[in-house]
C-alpha positions as a Markdown table, in Angstrom:
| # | Residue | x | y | z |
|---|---|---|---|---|
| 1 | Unk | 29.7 | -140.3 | -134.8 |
| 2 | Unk | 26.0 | -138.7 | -134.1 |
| 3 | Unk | 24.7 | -140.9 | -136.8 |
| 4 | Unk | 26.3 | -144.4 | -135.2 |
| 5 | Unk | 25.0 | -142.7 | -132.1 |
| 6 | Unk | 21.8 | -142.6 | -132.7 |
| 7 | Unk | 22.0 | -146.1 | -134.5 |
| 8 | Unk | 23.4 | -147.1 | -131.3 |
| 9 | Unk | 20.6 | -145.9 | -129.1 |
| 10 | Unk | 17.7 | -147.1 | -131.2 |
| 11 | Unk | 19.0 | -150.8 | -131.3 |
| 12 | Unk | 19.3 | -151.0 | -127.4 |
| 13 | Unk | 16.2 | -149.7 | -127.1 |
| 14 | Unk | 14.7 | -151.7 | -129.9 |
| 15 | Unk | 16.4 | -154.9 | -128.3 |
| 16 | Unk | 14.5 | -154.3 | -124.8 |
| 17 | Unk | 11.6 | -152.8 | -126.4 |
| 18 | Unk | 11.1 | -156.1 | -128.5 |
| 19 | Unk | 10.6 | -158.8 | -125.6 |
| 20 | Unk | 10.0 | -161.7 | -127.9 |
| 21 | Unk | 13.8 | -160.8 | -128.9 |
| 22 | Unk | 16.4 | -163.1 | -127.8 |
| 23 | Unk | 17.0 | -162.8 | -123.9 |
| 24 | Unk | 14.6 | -160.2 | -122.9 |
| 25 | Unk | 11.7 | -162.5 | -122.0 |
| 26 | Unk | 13.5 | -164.0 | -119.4 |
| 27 | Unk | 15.3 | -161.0 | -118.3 |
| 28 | Unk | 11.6 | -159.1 | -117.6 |
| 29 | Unk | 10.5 | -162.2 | -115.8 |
| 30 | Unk | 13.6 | -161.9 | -113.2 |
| 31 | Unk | 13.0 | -158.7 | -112.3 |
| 32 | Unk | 9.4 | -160.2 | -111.9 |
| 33 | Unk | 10.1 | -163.3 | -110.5 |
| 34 | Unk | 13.0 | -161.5 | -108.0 |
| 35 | Unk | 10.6 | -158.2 | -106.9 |
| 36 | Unk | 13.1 | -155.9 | -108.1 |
| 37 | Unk | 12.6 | -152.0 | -108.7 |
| 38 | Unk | 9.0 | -153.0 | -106.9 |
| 39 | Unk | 7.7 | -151.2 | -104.0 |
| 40 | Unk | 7.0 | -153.7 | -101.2 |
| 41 | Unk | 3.5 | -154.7 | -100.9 |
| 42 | Unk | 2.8 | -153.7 | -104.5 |
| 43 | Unk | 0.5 | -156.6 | -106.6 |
| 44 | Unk | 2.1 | -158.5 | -109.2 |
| 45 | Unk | 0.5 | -156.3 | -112.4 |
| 46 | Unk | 2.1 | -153.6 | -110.7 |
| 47 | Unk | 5.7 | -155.3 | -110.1 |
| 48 | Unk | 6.0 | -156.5 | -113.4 |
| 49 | Unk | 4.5 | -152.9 | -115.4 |
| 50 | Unk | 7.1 | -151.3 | -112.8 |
| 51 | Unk | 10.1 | -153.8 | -113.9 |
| 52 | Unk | 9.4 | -153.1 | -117.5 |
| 53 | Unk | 9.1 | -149.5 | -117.0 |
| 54 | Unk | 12.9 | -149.6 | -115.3 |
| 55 | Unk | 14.3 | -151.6 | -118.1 |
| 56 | Unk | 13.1 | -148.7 | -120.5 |
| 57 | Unk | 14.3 | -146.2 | -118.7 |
| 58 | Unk | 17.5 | -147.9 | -118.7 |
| 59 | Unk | 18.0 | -148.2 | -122.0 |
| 60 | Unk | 18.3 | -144.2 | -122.6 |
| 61 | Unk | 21.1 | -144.6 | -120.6 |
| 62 | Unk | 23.2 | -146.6 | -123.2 |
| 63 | Unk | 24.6 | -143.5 | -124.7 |
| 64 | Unk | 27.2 | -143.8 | -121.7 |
| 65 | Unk | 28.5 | -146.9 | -123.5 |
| 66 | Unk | 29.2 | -145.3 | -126.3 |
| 67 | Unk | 32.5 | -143.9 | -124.6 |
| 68 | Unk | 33.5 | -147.4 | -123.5 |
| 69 | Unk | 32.7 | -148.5 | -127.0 |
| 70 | Unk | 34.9 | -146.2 | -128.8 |
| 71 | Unk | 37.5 | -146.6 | -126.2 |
| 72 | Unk | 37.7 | -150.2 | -126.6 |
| 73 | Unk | 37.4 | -149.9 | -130.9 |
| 74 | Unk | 40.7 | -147.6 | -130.1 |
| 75 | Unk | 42.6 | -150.1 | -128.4 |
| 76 | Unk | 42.2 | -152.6 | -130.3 |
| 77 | Unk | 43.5 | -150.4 | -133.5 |
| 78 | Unk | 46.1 | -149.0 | -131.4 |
| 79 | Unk | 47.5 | -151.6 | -129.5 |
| 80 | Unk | 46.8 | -154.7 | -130.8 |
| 81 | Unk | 47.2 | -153.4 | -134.5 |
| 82 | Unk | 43.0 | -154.5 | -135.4 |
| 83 | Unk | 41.9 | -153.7 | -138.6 |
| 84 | Unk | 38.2 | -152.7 | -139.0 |
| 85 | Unk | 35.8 | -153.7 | -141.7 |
| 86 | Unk | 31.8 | -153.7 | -143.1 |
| 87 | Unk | 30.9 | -157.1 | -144.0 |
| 88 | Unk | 27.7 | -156.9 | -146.2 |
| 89 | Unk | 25.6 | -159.7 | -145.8 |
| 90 | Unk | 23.0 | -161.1 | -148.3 |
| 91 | Unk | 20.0 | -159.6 | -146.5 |
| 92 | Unk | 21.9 | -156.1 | -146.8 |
| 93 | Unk | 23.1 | -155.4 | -143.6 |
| 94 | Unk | 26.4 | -153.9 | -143.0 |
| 95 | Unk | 28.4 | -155.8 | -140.3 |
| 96 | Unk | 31.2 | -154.1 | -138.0 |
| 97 | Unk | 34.5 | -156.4 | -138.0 |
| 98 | Unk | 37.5 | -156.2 | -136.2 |
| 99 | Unk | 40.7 | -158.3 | -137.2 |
| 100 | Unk | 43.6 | -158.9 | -135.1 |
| 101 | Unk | 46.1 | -160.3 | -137.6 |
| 102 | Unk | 48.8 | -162.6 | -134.9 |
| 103 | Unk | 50.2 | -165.0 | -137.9 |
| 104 | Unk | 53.9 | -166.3 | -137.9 |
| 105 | Unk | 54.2 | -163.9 | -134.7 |
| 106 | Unk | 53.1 | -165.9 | -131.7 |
| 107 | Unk | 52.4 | -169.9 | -131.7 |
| 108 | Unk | 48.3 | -170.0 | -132.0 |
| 109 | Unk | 48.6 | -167.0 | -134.9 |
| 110 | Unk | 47.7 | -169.2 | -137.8 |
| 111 | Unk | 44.7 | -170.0 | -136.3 |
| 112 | Unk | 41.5 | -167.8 | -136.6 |
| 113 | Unk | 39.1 | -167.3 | -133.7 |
| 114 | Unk | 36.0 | -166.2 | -135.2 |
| 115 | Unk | 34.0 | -164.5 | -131.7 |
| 116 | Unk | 30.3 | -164.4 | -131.3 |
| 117 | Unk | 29.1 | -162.0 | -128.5 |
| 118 | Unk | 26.4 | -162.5 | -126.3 |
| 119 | Unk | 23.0 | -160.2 | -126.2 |
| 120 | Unk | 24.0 | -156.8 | -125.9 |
| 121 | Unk | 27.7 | -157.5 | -126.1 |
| 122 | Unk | 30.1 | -155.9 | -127.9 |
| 123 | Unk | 33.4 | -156.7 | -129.8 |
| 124 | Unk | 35.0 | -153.5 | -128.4 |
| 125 | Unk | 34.5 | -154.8 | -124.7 |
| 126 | Unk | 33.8 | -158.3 | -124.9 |
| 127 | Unk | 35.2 | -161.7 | -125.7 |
| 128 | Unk | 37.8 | -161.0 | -128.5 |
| 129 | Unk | 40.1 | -160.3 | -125.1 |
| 130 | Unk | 40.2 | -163.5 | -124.5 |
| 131 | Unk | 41.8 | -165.1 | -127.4 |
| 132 | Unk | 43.8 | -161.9 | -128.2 |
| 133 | Unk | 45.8 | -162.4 | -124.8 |
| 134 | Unk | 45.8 | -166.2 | -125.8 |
| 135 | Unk | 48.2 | -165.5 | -128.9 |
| 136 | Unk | 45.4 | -166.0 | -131.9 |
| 137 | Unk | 44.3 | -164.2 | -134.5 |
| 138 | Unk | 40.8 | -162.7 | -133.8 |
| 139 | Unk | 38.1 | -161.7 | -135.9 |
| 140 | Unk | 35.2 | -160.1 | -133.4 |
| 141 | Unk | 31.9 | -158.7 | -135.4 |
| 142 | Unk | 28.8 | -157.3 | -133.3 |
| 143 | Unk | 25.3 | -158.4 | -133.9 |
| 144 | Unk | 23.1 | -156.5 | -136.5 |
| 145 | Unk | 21.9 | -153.3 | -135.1 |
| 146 | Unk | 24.8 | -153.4 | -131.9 |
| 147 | Unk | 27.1 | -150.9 | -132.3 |
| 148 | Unk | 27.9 | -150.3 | -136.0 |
| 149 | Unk | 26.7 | -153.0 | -137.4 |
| 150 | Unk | 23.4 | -152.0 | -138.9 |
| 151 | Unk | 19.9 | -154.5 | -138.9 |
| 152 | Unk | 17.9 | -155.9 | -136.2 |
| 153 | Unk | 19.3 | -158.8 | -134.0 |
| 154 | Unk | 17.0 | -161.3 | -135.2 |
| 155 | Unk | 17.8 | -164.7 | -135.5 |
| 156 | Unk | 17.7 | -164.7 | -139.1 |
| 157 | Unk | 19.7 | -162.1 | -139.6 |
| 158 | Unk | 22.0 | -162.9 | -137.3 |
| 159 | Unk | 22.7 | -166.0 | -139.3 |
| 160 | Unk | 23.0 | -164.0 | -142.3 |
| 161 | Unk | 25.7 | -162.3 | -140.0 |
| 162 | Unk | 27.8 | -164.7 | -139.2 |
| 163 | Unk | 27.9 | -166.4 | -142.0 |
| 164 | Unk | 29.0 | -163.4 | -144.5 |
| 165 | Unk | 31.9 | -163.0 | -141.5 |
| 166 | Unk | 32.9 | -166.8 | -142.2 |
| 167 | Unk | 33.1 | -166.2 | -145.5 |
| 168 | Unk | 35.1 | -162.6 | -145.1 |
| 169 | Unk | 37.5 | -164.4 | -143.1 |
| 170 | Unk | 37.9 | -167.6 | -145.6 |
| 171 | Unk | 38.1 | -165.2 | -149.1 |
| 172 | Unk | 39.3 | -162.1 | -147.7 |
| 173 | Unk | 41.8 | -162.6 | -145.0 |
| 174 | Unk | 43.1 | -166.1 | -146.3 |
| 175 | Unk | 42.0 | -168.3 | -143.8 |
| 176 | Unk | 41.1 | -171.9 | -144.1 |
| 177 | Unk | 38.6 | -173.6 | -142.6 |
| 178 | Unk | 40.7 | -176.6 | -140.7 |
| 179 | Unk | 42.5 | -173.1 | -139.0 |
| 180 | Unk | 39.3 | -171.5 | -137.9 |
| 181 | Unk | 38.2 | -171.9 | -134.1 |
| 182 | Unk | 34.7 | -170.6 | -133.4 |
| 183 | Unk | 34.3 | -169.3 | -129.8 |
| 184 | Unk | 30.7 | -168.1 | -128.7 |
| 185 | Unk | 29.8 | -166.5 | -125.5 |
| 186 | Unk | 26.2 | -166.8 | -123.9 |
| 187 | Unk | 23.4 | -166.1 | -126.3 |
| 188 | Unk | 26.5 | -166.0 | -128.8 |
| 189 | Unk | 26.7 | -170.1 | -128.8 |
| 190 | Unk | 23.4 | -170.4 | -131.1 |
| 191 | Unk | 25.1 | -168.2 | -133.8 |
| 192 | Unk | 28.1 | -170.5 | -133.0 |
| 193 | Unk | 26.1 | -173.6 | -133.1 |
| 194 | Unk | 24.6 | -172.7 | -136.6 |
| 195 | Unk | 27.8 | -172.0 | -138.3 |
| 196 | Unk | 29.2 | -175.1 | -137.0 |
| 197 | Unk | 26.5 | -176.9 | -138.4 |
| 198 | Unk | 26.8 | -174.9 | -141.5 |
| 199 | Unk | 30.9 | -175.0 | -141.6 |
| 200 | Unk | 31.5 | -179.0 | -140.4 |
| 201 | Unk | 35.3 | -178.6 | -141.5 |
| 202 | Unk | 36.5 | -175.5 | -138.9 |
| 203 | Unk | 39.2 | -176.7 | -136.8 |
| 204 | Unk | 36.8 | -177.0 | -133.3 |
| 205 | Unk | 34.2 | -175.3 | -131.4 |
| 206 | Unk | 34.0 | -173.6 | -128.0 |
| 207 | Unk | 31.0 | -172.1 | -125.9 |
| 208 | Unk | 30.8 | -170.2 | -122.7 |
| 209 | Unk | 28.1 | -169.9 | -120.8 |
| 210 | Unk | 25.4 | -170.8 | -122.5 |
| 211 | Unk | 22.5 | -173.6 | -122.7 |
| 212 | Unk | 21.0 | -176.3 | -124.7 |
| 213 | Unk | 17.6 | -174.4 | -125.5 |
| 214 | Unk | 16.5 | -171.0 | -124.6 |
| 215 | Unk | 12.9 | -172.4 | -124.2 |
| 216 | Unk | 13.6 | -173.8 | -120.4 |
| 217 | Unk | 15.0 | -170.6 | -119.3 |
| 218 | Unk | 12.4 | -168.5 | -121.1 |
| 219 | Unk | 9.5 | -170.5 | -119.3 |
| 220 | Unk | 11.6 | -170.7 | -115.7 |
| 221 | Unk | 11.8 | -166.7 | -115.3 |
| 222 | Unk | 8.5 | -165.9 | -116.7 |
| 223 | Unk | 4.8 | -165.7 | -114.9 |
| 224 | Unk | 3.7 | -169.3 | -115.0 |
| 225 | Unk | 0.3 | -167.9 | -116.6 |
| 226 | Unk | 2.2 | -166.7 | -119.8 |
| 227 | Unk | 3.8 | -169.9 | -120.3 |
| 228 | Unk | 1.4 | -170.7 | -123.6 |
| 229 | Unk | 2.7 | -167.2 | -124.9 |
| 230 | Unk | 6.0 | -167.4 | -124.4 |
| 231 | Unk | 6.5 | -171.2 | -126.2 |
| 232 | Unk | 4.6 | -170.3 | -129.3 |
| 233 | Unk | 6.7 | -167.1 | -129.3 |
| 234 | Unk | 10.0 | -169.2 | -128.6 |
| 235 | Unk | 9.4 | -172.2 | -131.1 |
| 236 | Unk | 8.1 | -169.7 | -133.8 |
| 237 | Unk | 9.9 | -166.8 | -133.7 |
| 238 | Unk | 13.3 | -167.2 | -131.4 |
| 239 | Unk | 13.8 | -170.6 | -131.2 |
| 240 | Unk | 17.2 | -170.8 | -130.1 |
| 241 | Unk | 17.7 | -174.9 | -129.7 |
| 242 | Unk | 21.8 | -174.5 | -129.6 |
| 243 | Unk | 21.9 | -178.3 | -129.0 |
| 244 | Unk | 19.7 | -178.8 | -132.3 |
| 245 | Unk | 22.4 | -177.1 | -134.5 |
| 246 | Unk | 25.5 | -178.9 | -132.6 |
| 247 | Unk | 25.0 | -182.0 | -133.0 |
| 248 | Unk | 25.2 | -181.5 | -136.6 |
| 249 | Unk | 28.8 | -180.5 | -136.2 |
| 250 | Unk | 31.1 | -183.6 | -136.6 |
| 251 | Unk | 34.3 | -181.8 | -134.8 |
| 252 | Unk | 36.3 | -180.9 | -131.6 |
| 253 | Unk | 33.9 | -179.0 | -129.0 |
| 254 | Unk | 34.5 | -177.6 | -125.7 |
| 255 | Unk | 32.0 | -176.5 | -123.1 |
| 256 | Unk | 32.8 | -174.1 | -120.7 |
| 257 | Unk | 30.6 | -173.8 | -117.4 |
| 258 | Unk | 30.4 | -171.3 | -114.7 |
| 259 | Unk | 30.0 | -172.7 | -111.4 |
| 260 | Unk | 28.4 | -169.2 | -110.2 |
| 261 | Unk | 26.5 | -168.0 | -113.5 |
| 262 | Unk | 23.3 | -166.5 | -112.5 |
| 263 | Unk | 21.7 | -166.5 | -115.9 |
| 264 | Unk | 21.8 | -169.9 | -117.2 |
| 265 | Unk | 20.7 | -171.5 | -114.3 |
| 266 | Unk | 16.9 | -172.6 | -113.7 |
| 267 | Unk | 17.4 | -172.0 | -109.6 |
| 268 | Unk | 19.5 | -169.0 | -108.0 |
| 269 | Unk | 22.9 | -171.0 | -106.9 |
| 270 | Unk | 22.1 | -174.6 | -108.1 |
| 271 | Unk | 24.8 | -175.4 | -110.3 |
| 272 | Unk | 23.1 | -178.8 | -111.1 |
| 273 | Unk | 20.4 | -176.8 | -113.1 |
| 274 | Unk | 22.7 | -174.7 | -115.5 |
| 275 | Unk | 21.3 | -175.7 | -118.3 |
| 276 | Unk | 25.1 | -176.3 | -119.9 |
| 277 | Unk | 24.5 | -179.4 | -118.2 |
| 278 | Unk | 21.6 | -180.6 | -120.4 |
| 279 | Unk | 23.9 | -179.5 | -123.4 |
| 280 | Unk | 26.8 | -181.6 | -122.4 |
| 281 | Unk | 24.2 | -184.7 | -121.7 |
| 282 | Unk | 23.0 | -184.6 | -124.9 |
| 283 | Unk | 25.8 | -184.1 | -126.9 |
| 284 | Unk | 27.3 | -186.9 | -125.2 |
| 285 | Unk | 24.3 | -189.1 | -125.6 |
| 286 | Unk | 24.2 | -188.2 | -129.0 |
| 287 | Unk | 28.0 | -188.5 | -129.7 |
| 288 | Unk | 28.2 | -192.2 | -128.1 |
| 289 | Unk | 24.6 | -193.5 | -127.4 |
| 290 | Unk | 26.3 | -197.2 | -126.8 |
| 291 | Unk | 28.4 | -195.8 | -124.0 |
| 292 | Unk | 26.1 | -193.4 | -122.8 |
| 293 | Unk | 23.3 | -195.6 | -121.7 |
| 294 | Unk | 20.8 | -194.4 | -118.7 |
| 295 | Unk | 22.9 | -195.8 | -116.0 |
| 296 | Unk | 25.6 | -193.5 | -117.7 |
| 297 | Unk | 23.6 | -190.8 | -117.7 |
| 298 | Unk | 22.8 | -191.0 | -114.0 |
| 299 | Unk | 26.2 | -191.2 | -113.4 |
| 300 | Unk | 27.0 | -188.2 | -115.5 |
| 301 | Unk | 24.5 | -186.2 | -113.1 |
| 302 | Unk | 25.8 | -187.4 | -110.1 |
| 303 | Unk | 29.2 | -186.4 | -111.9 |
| 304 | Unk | 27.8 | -182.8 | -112.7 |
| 305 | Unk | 26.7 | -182.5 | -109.1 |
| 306 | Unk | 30.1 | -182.8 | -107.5 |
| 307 | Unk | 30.8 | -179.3 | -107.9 |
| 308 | Unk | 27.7 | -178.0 | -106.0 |
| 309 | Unk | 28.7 | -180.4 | -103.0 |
| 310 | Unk | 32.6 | -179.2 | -103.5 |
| 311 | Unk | 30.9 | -175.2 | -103.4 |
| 312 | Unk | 29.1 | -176.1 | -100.1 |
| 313 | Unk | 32.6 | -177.2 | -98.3 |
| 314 | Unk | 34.0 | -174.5 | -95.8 |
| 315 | Unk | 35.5 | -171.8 | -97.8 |
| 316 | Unk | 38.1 | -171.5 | -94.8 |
| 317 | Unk | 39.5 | -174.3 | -95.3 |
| 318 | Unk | 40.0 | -174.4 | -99.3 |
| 319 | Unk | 39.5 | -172.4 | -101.6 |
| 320 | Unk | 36.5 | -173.2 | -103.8 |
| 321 | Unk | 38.0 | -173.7 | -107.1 |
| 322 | Unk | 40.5 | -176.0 | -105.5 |
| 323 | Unk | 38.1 | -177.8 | -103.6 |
| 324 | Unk | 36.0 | -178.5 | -107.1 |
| 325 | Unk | 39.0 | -180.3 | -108.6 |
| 326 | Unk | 39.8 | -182.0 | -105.6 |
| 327 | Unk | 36.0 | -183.9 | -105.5 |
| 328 | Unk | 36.0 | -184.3 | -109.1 |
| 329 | Unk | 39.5 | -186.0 | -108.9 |
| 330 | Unk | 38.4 | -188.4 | -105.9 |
| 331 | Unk | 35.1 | -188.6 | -108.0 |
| 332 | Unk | 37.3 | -190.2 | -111.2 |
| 333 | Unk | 39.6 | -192.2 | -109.0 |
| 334 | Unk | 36.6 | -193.5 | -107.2 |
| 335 | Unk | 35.7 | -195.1 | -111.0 |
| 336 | Unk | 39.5 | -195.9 | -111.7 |
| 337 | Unk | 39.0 | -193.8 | -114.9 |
| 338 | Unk | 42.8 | -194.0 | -116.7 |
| 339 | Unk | 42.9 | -191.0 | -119.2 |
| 340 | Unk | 45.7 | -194.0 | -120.6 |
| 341 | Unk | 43.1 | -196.8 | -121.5 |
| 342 | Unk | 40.3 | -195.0 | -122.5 |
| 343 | Unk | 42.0 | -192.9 | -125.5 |
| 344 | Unk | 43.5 | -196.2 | -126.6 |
| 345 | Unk | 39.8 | -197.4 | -126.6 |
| 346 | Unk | 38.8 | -194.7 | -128.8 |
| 347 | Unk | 41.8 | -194.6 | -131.2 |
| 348 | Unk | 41.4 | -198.7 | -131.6 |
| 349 | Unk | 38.1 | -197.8 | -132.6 |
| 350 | Unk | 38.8 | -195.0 | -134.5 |
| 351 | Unk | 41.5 | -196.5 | -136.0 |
| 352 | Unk | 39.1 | -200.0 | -137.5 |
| 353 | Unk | 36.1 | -197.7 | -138.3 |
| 354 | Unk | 35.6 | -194.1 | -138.9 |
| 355 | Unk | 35.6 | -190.7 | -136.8 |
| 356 | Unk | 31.9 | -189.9 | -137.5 |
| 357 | Unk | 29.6 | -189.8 | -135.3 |
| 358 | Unk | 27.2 | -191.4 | -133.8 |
| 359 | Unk | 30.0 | -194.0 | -132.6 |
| 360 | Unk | 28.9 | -197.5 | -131.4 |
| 361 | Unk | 32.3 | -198.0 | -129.4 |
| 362 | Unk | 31.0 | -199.0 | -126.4 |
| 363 | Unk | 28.4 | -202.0 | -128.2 |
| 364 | Unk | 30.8 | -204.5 | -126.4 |
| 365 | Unk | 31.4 | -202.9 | -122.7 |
| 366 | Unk | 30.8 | -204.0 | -119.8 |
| 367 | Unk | 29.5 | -201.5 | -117.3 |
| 368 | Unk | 32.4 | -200.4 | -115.8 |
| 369 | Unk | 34.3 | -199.9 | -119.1 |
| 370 | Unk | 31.6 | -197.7 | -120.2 |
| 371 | Unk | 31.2 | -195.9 | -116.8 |
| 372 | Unk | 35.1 | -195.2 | -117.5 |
| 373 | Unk | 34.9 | -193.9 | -120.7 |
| 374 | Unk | 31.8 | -191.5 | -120.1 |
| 375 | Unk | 33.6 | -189.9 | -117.1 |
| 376 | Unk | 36.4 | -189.6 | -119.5 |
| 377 | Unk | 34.9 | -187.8 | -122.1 |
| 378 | Unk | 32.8 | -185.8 | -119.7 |
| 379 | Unk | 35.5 | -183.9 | -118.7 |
| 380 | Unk | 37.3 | -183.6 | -122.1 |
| 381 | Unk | 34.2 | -182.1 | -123.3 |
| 382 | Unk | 33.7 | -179.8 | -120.5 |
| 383 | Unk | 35.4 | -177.4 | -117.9 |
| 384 | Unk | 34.5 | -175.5 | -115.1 |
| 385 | Unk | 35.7 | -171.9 | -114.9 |
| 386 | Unk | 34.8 | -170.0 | -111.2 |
| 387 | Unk | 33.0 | -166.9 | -112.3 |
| 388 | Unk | 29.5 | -165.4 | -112.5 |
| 389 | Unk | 28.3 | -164.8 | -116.4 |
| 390 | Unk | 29.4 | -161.8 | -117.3 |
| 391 | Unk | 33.3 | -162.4 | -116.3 |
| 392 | Unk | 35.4 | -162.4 | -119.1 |
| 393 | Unk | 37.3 | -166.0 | -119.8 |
| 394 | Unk | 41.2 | -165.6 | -118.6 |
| 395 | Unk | 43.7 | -166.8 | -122.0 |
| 396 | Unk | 44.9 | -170.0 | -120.0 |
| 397 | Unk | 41.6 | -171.2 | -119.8 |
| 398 | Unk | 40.6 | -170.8 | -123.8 |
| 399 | Unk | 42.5 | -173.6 | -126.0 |
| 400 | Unk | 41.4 | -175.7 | -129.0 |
| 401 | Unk | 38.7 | -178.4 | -128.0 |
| 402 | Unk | 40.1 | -182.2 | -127.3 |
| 403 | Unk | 40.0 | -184.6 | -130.3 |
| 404 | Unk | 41.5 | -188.1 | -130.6 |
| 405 | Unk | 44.9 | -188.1 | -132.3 |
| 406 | Unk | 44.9 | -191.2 | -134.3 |
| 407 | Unk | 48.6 | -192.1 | -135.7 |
| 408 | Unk | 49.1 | -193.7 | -139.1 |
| 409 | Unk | 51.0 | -196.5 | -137.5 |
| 410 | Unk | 48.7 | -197.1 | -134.1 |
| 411 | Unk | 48.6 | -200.1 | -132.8 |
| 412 | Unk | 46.4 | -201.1 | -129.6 |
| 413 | Unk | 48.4 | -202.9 | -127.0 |
């Protein structure tokens, strides 16, 4: 235990020591941009040296997690029957597994949610809870050099990481890939995104809470002096483009956004500037560029933006999660969008061409079938969940993605 200990300690530090590391360069620069741990009246050389100084001293304190940690690694054993494996991957690092085997016992067991945490998270307290209480088997593995999982969390070698659990759960445990469901939390949707890209034939995709490219949200929370630094450090050494490495993967995906998540967004409580809105534009866009067109596209913002009006209603009169589905279903029925017609438009389609993408259904609209069909798929492709970024997903709200079910003997009528 001393020695994971220690392990322990020197990768939390290393993570915050190491700004150029995943999340940390914004993280510094909203402490910055938000005065916090400054003395009022204190110049801004002085706020930022003092925010840094805080986050160090911080991370000494991580050894309290350690009882969490082990807590967490016990229930899982204990209760939920985990088994706990090293993965070696092929740059020699040893990854910690934990498998929750659920098949022929519950009615999502035979499929395999692999779980990718987000910075600093954990599989003994993080997102494995999710689709445990959602009936599925669950493989959770923490980053290299996160809890016992040995390496440095580098993108690379996360990578490495992710891929030599795919591979543990495809040769080892007996899964296949058309029953694997990839589920990535936060930071944890680019390791998603590149073994979706890397494993097209897994059953579907979901991400929570996170963004398109880190690059915006580095640049947004940073002094606007270091903005050369920080994207030559982005684009050559972190350059986390989740978007770049989805739209390589040809299956089901499903977005999850936070209406109150106070990391992804550009602007402190402006849902319109979570950047899981640029991901979903440009999957879309780049999914079907016939019916997303630019008048689509301003209609997808306008669509995106219903929930920020909906969060400004009185909160004594509805409840806010409520009122959100209550604009966006006045919102549809405003654009007579029938669920009905538009999957019979993409099944005839479908059905005389192919499944790949990029579609061209759509070549032959008129506006308002195309209008119809992108409200459609914006919200299969993407649901809101009421909750700040670190609040764990509830089961009913974590599912296999949408796809079109195409029947052998489907005939458009």
């Amino acid at each position: 235990m001393g020695r994971s200990s220690d392990t322990f300690r020197k990768s939390a530090l290393y993570v915050i020591w190491k700004i150029g590391v995943y999340t940390s360069p914004f993280l510094v620069g909203i402490l910055y941009q938000r005065g916090y741990f400054a003395i009022e009246g204190l110049g801004p050389f002085t706020k930022l040296v003092t925010s840094i100084s805080v986050i160090l001293v911080v991370s000494y304190c991580c050894k309290g997690l350690e009882q969490s940690l082990l807590q967490g690694r016990s229930r899982l054993i204990e209760h939920n029957h985990g088994e706990r494996c090293k993965v070696r991957t092929i740059d020699n690092n040893d990854i910690d597994t934990m498998f929750i085997d659920r098949r022929n016992s519950t009615q999502h067991g035979n499929t395999l949610v692999i779980c990718s945490e987000g910075n600093a998270g954990f599989y003994e307290i993080g997102i494995m809870i999710t689709a445990i209480e959602a009936g599925y088997s669950t493989l959770g593995w923490n980053h290299p050099g996160f809890g016992g999982s040995t390496g440095k969390p580098y993108p690379t070698q996360d990578e490495n990481a992710v891929d030599a659990v795919l591979h543990f759960a495809i040769h080892r445990l007996g899964f296949k890939l058309e029953n694997i469901l990839l589920f990535g939390w936060s930071i944890g949707g680019y390791t998603t995104a590149w073994a979706a890209m890397n494993y097209p034939d897994v059953k579907g995709v979901v991400i929570d809470a996170t963004f398109d490219d880190i690059l915006p949200l580095a640049i947004n929370h940073m002094p606007h002096w270091w903005e050369t630094i920080v994207r030559l450090a982005i684009r050559e050494h972190v350059n986390l483009n989740v978007f770049e490495h989805l739209s390589k993967y040809p299956g089901p995906i499903l977005l999850i956004r936070r209406t109150e998540d106070e990391v992804i967004c550009l602007r402190e409580n402006d849902l319109f500037s979570n950047r899981g809105n640029n991901l979903l534009i440009k999957l879309l866009r780049n999914r079907y560029p016939y019916v997303f067109e630019e008048r689509q596209i301003e209609l997808l913002k306008q669509y995106l933006s219903v929930t920020s009006a909906a969060q400004g209603m009185n909160h004594f009169l509805f409840d806010v999660s409520v009122t959100i589905l209550i604009f966006l279903d006045l919102f549809l029925q405003k654009y007579a969008v029938s669920e009905n017609v538009c999957n019979s438009l993409l099944q005839t389609y479908i059905s005389e061409y192919s499944k790949s993408y990029p579609m061209k259904i759509g070549e032959e609209f008129q506006d308002q079938e195309k209008n119809q069909v992108a409200l459609f798929l914006a919200r299969k492709y993407m649901k809101d969940f009421k909750a700040t970024h670190c609040t764990n997903l509830p089961a009913e709200m974590f599912h296999s993605p949408w796809d079109v079910n195409i029947e052998s003997d489907f005939v458009f009528t």
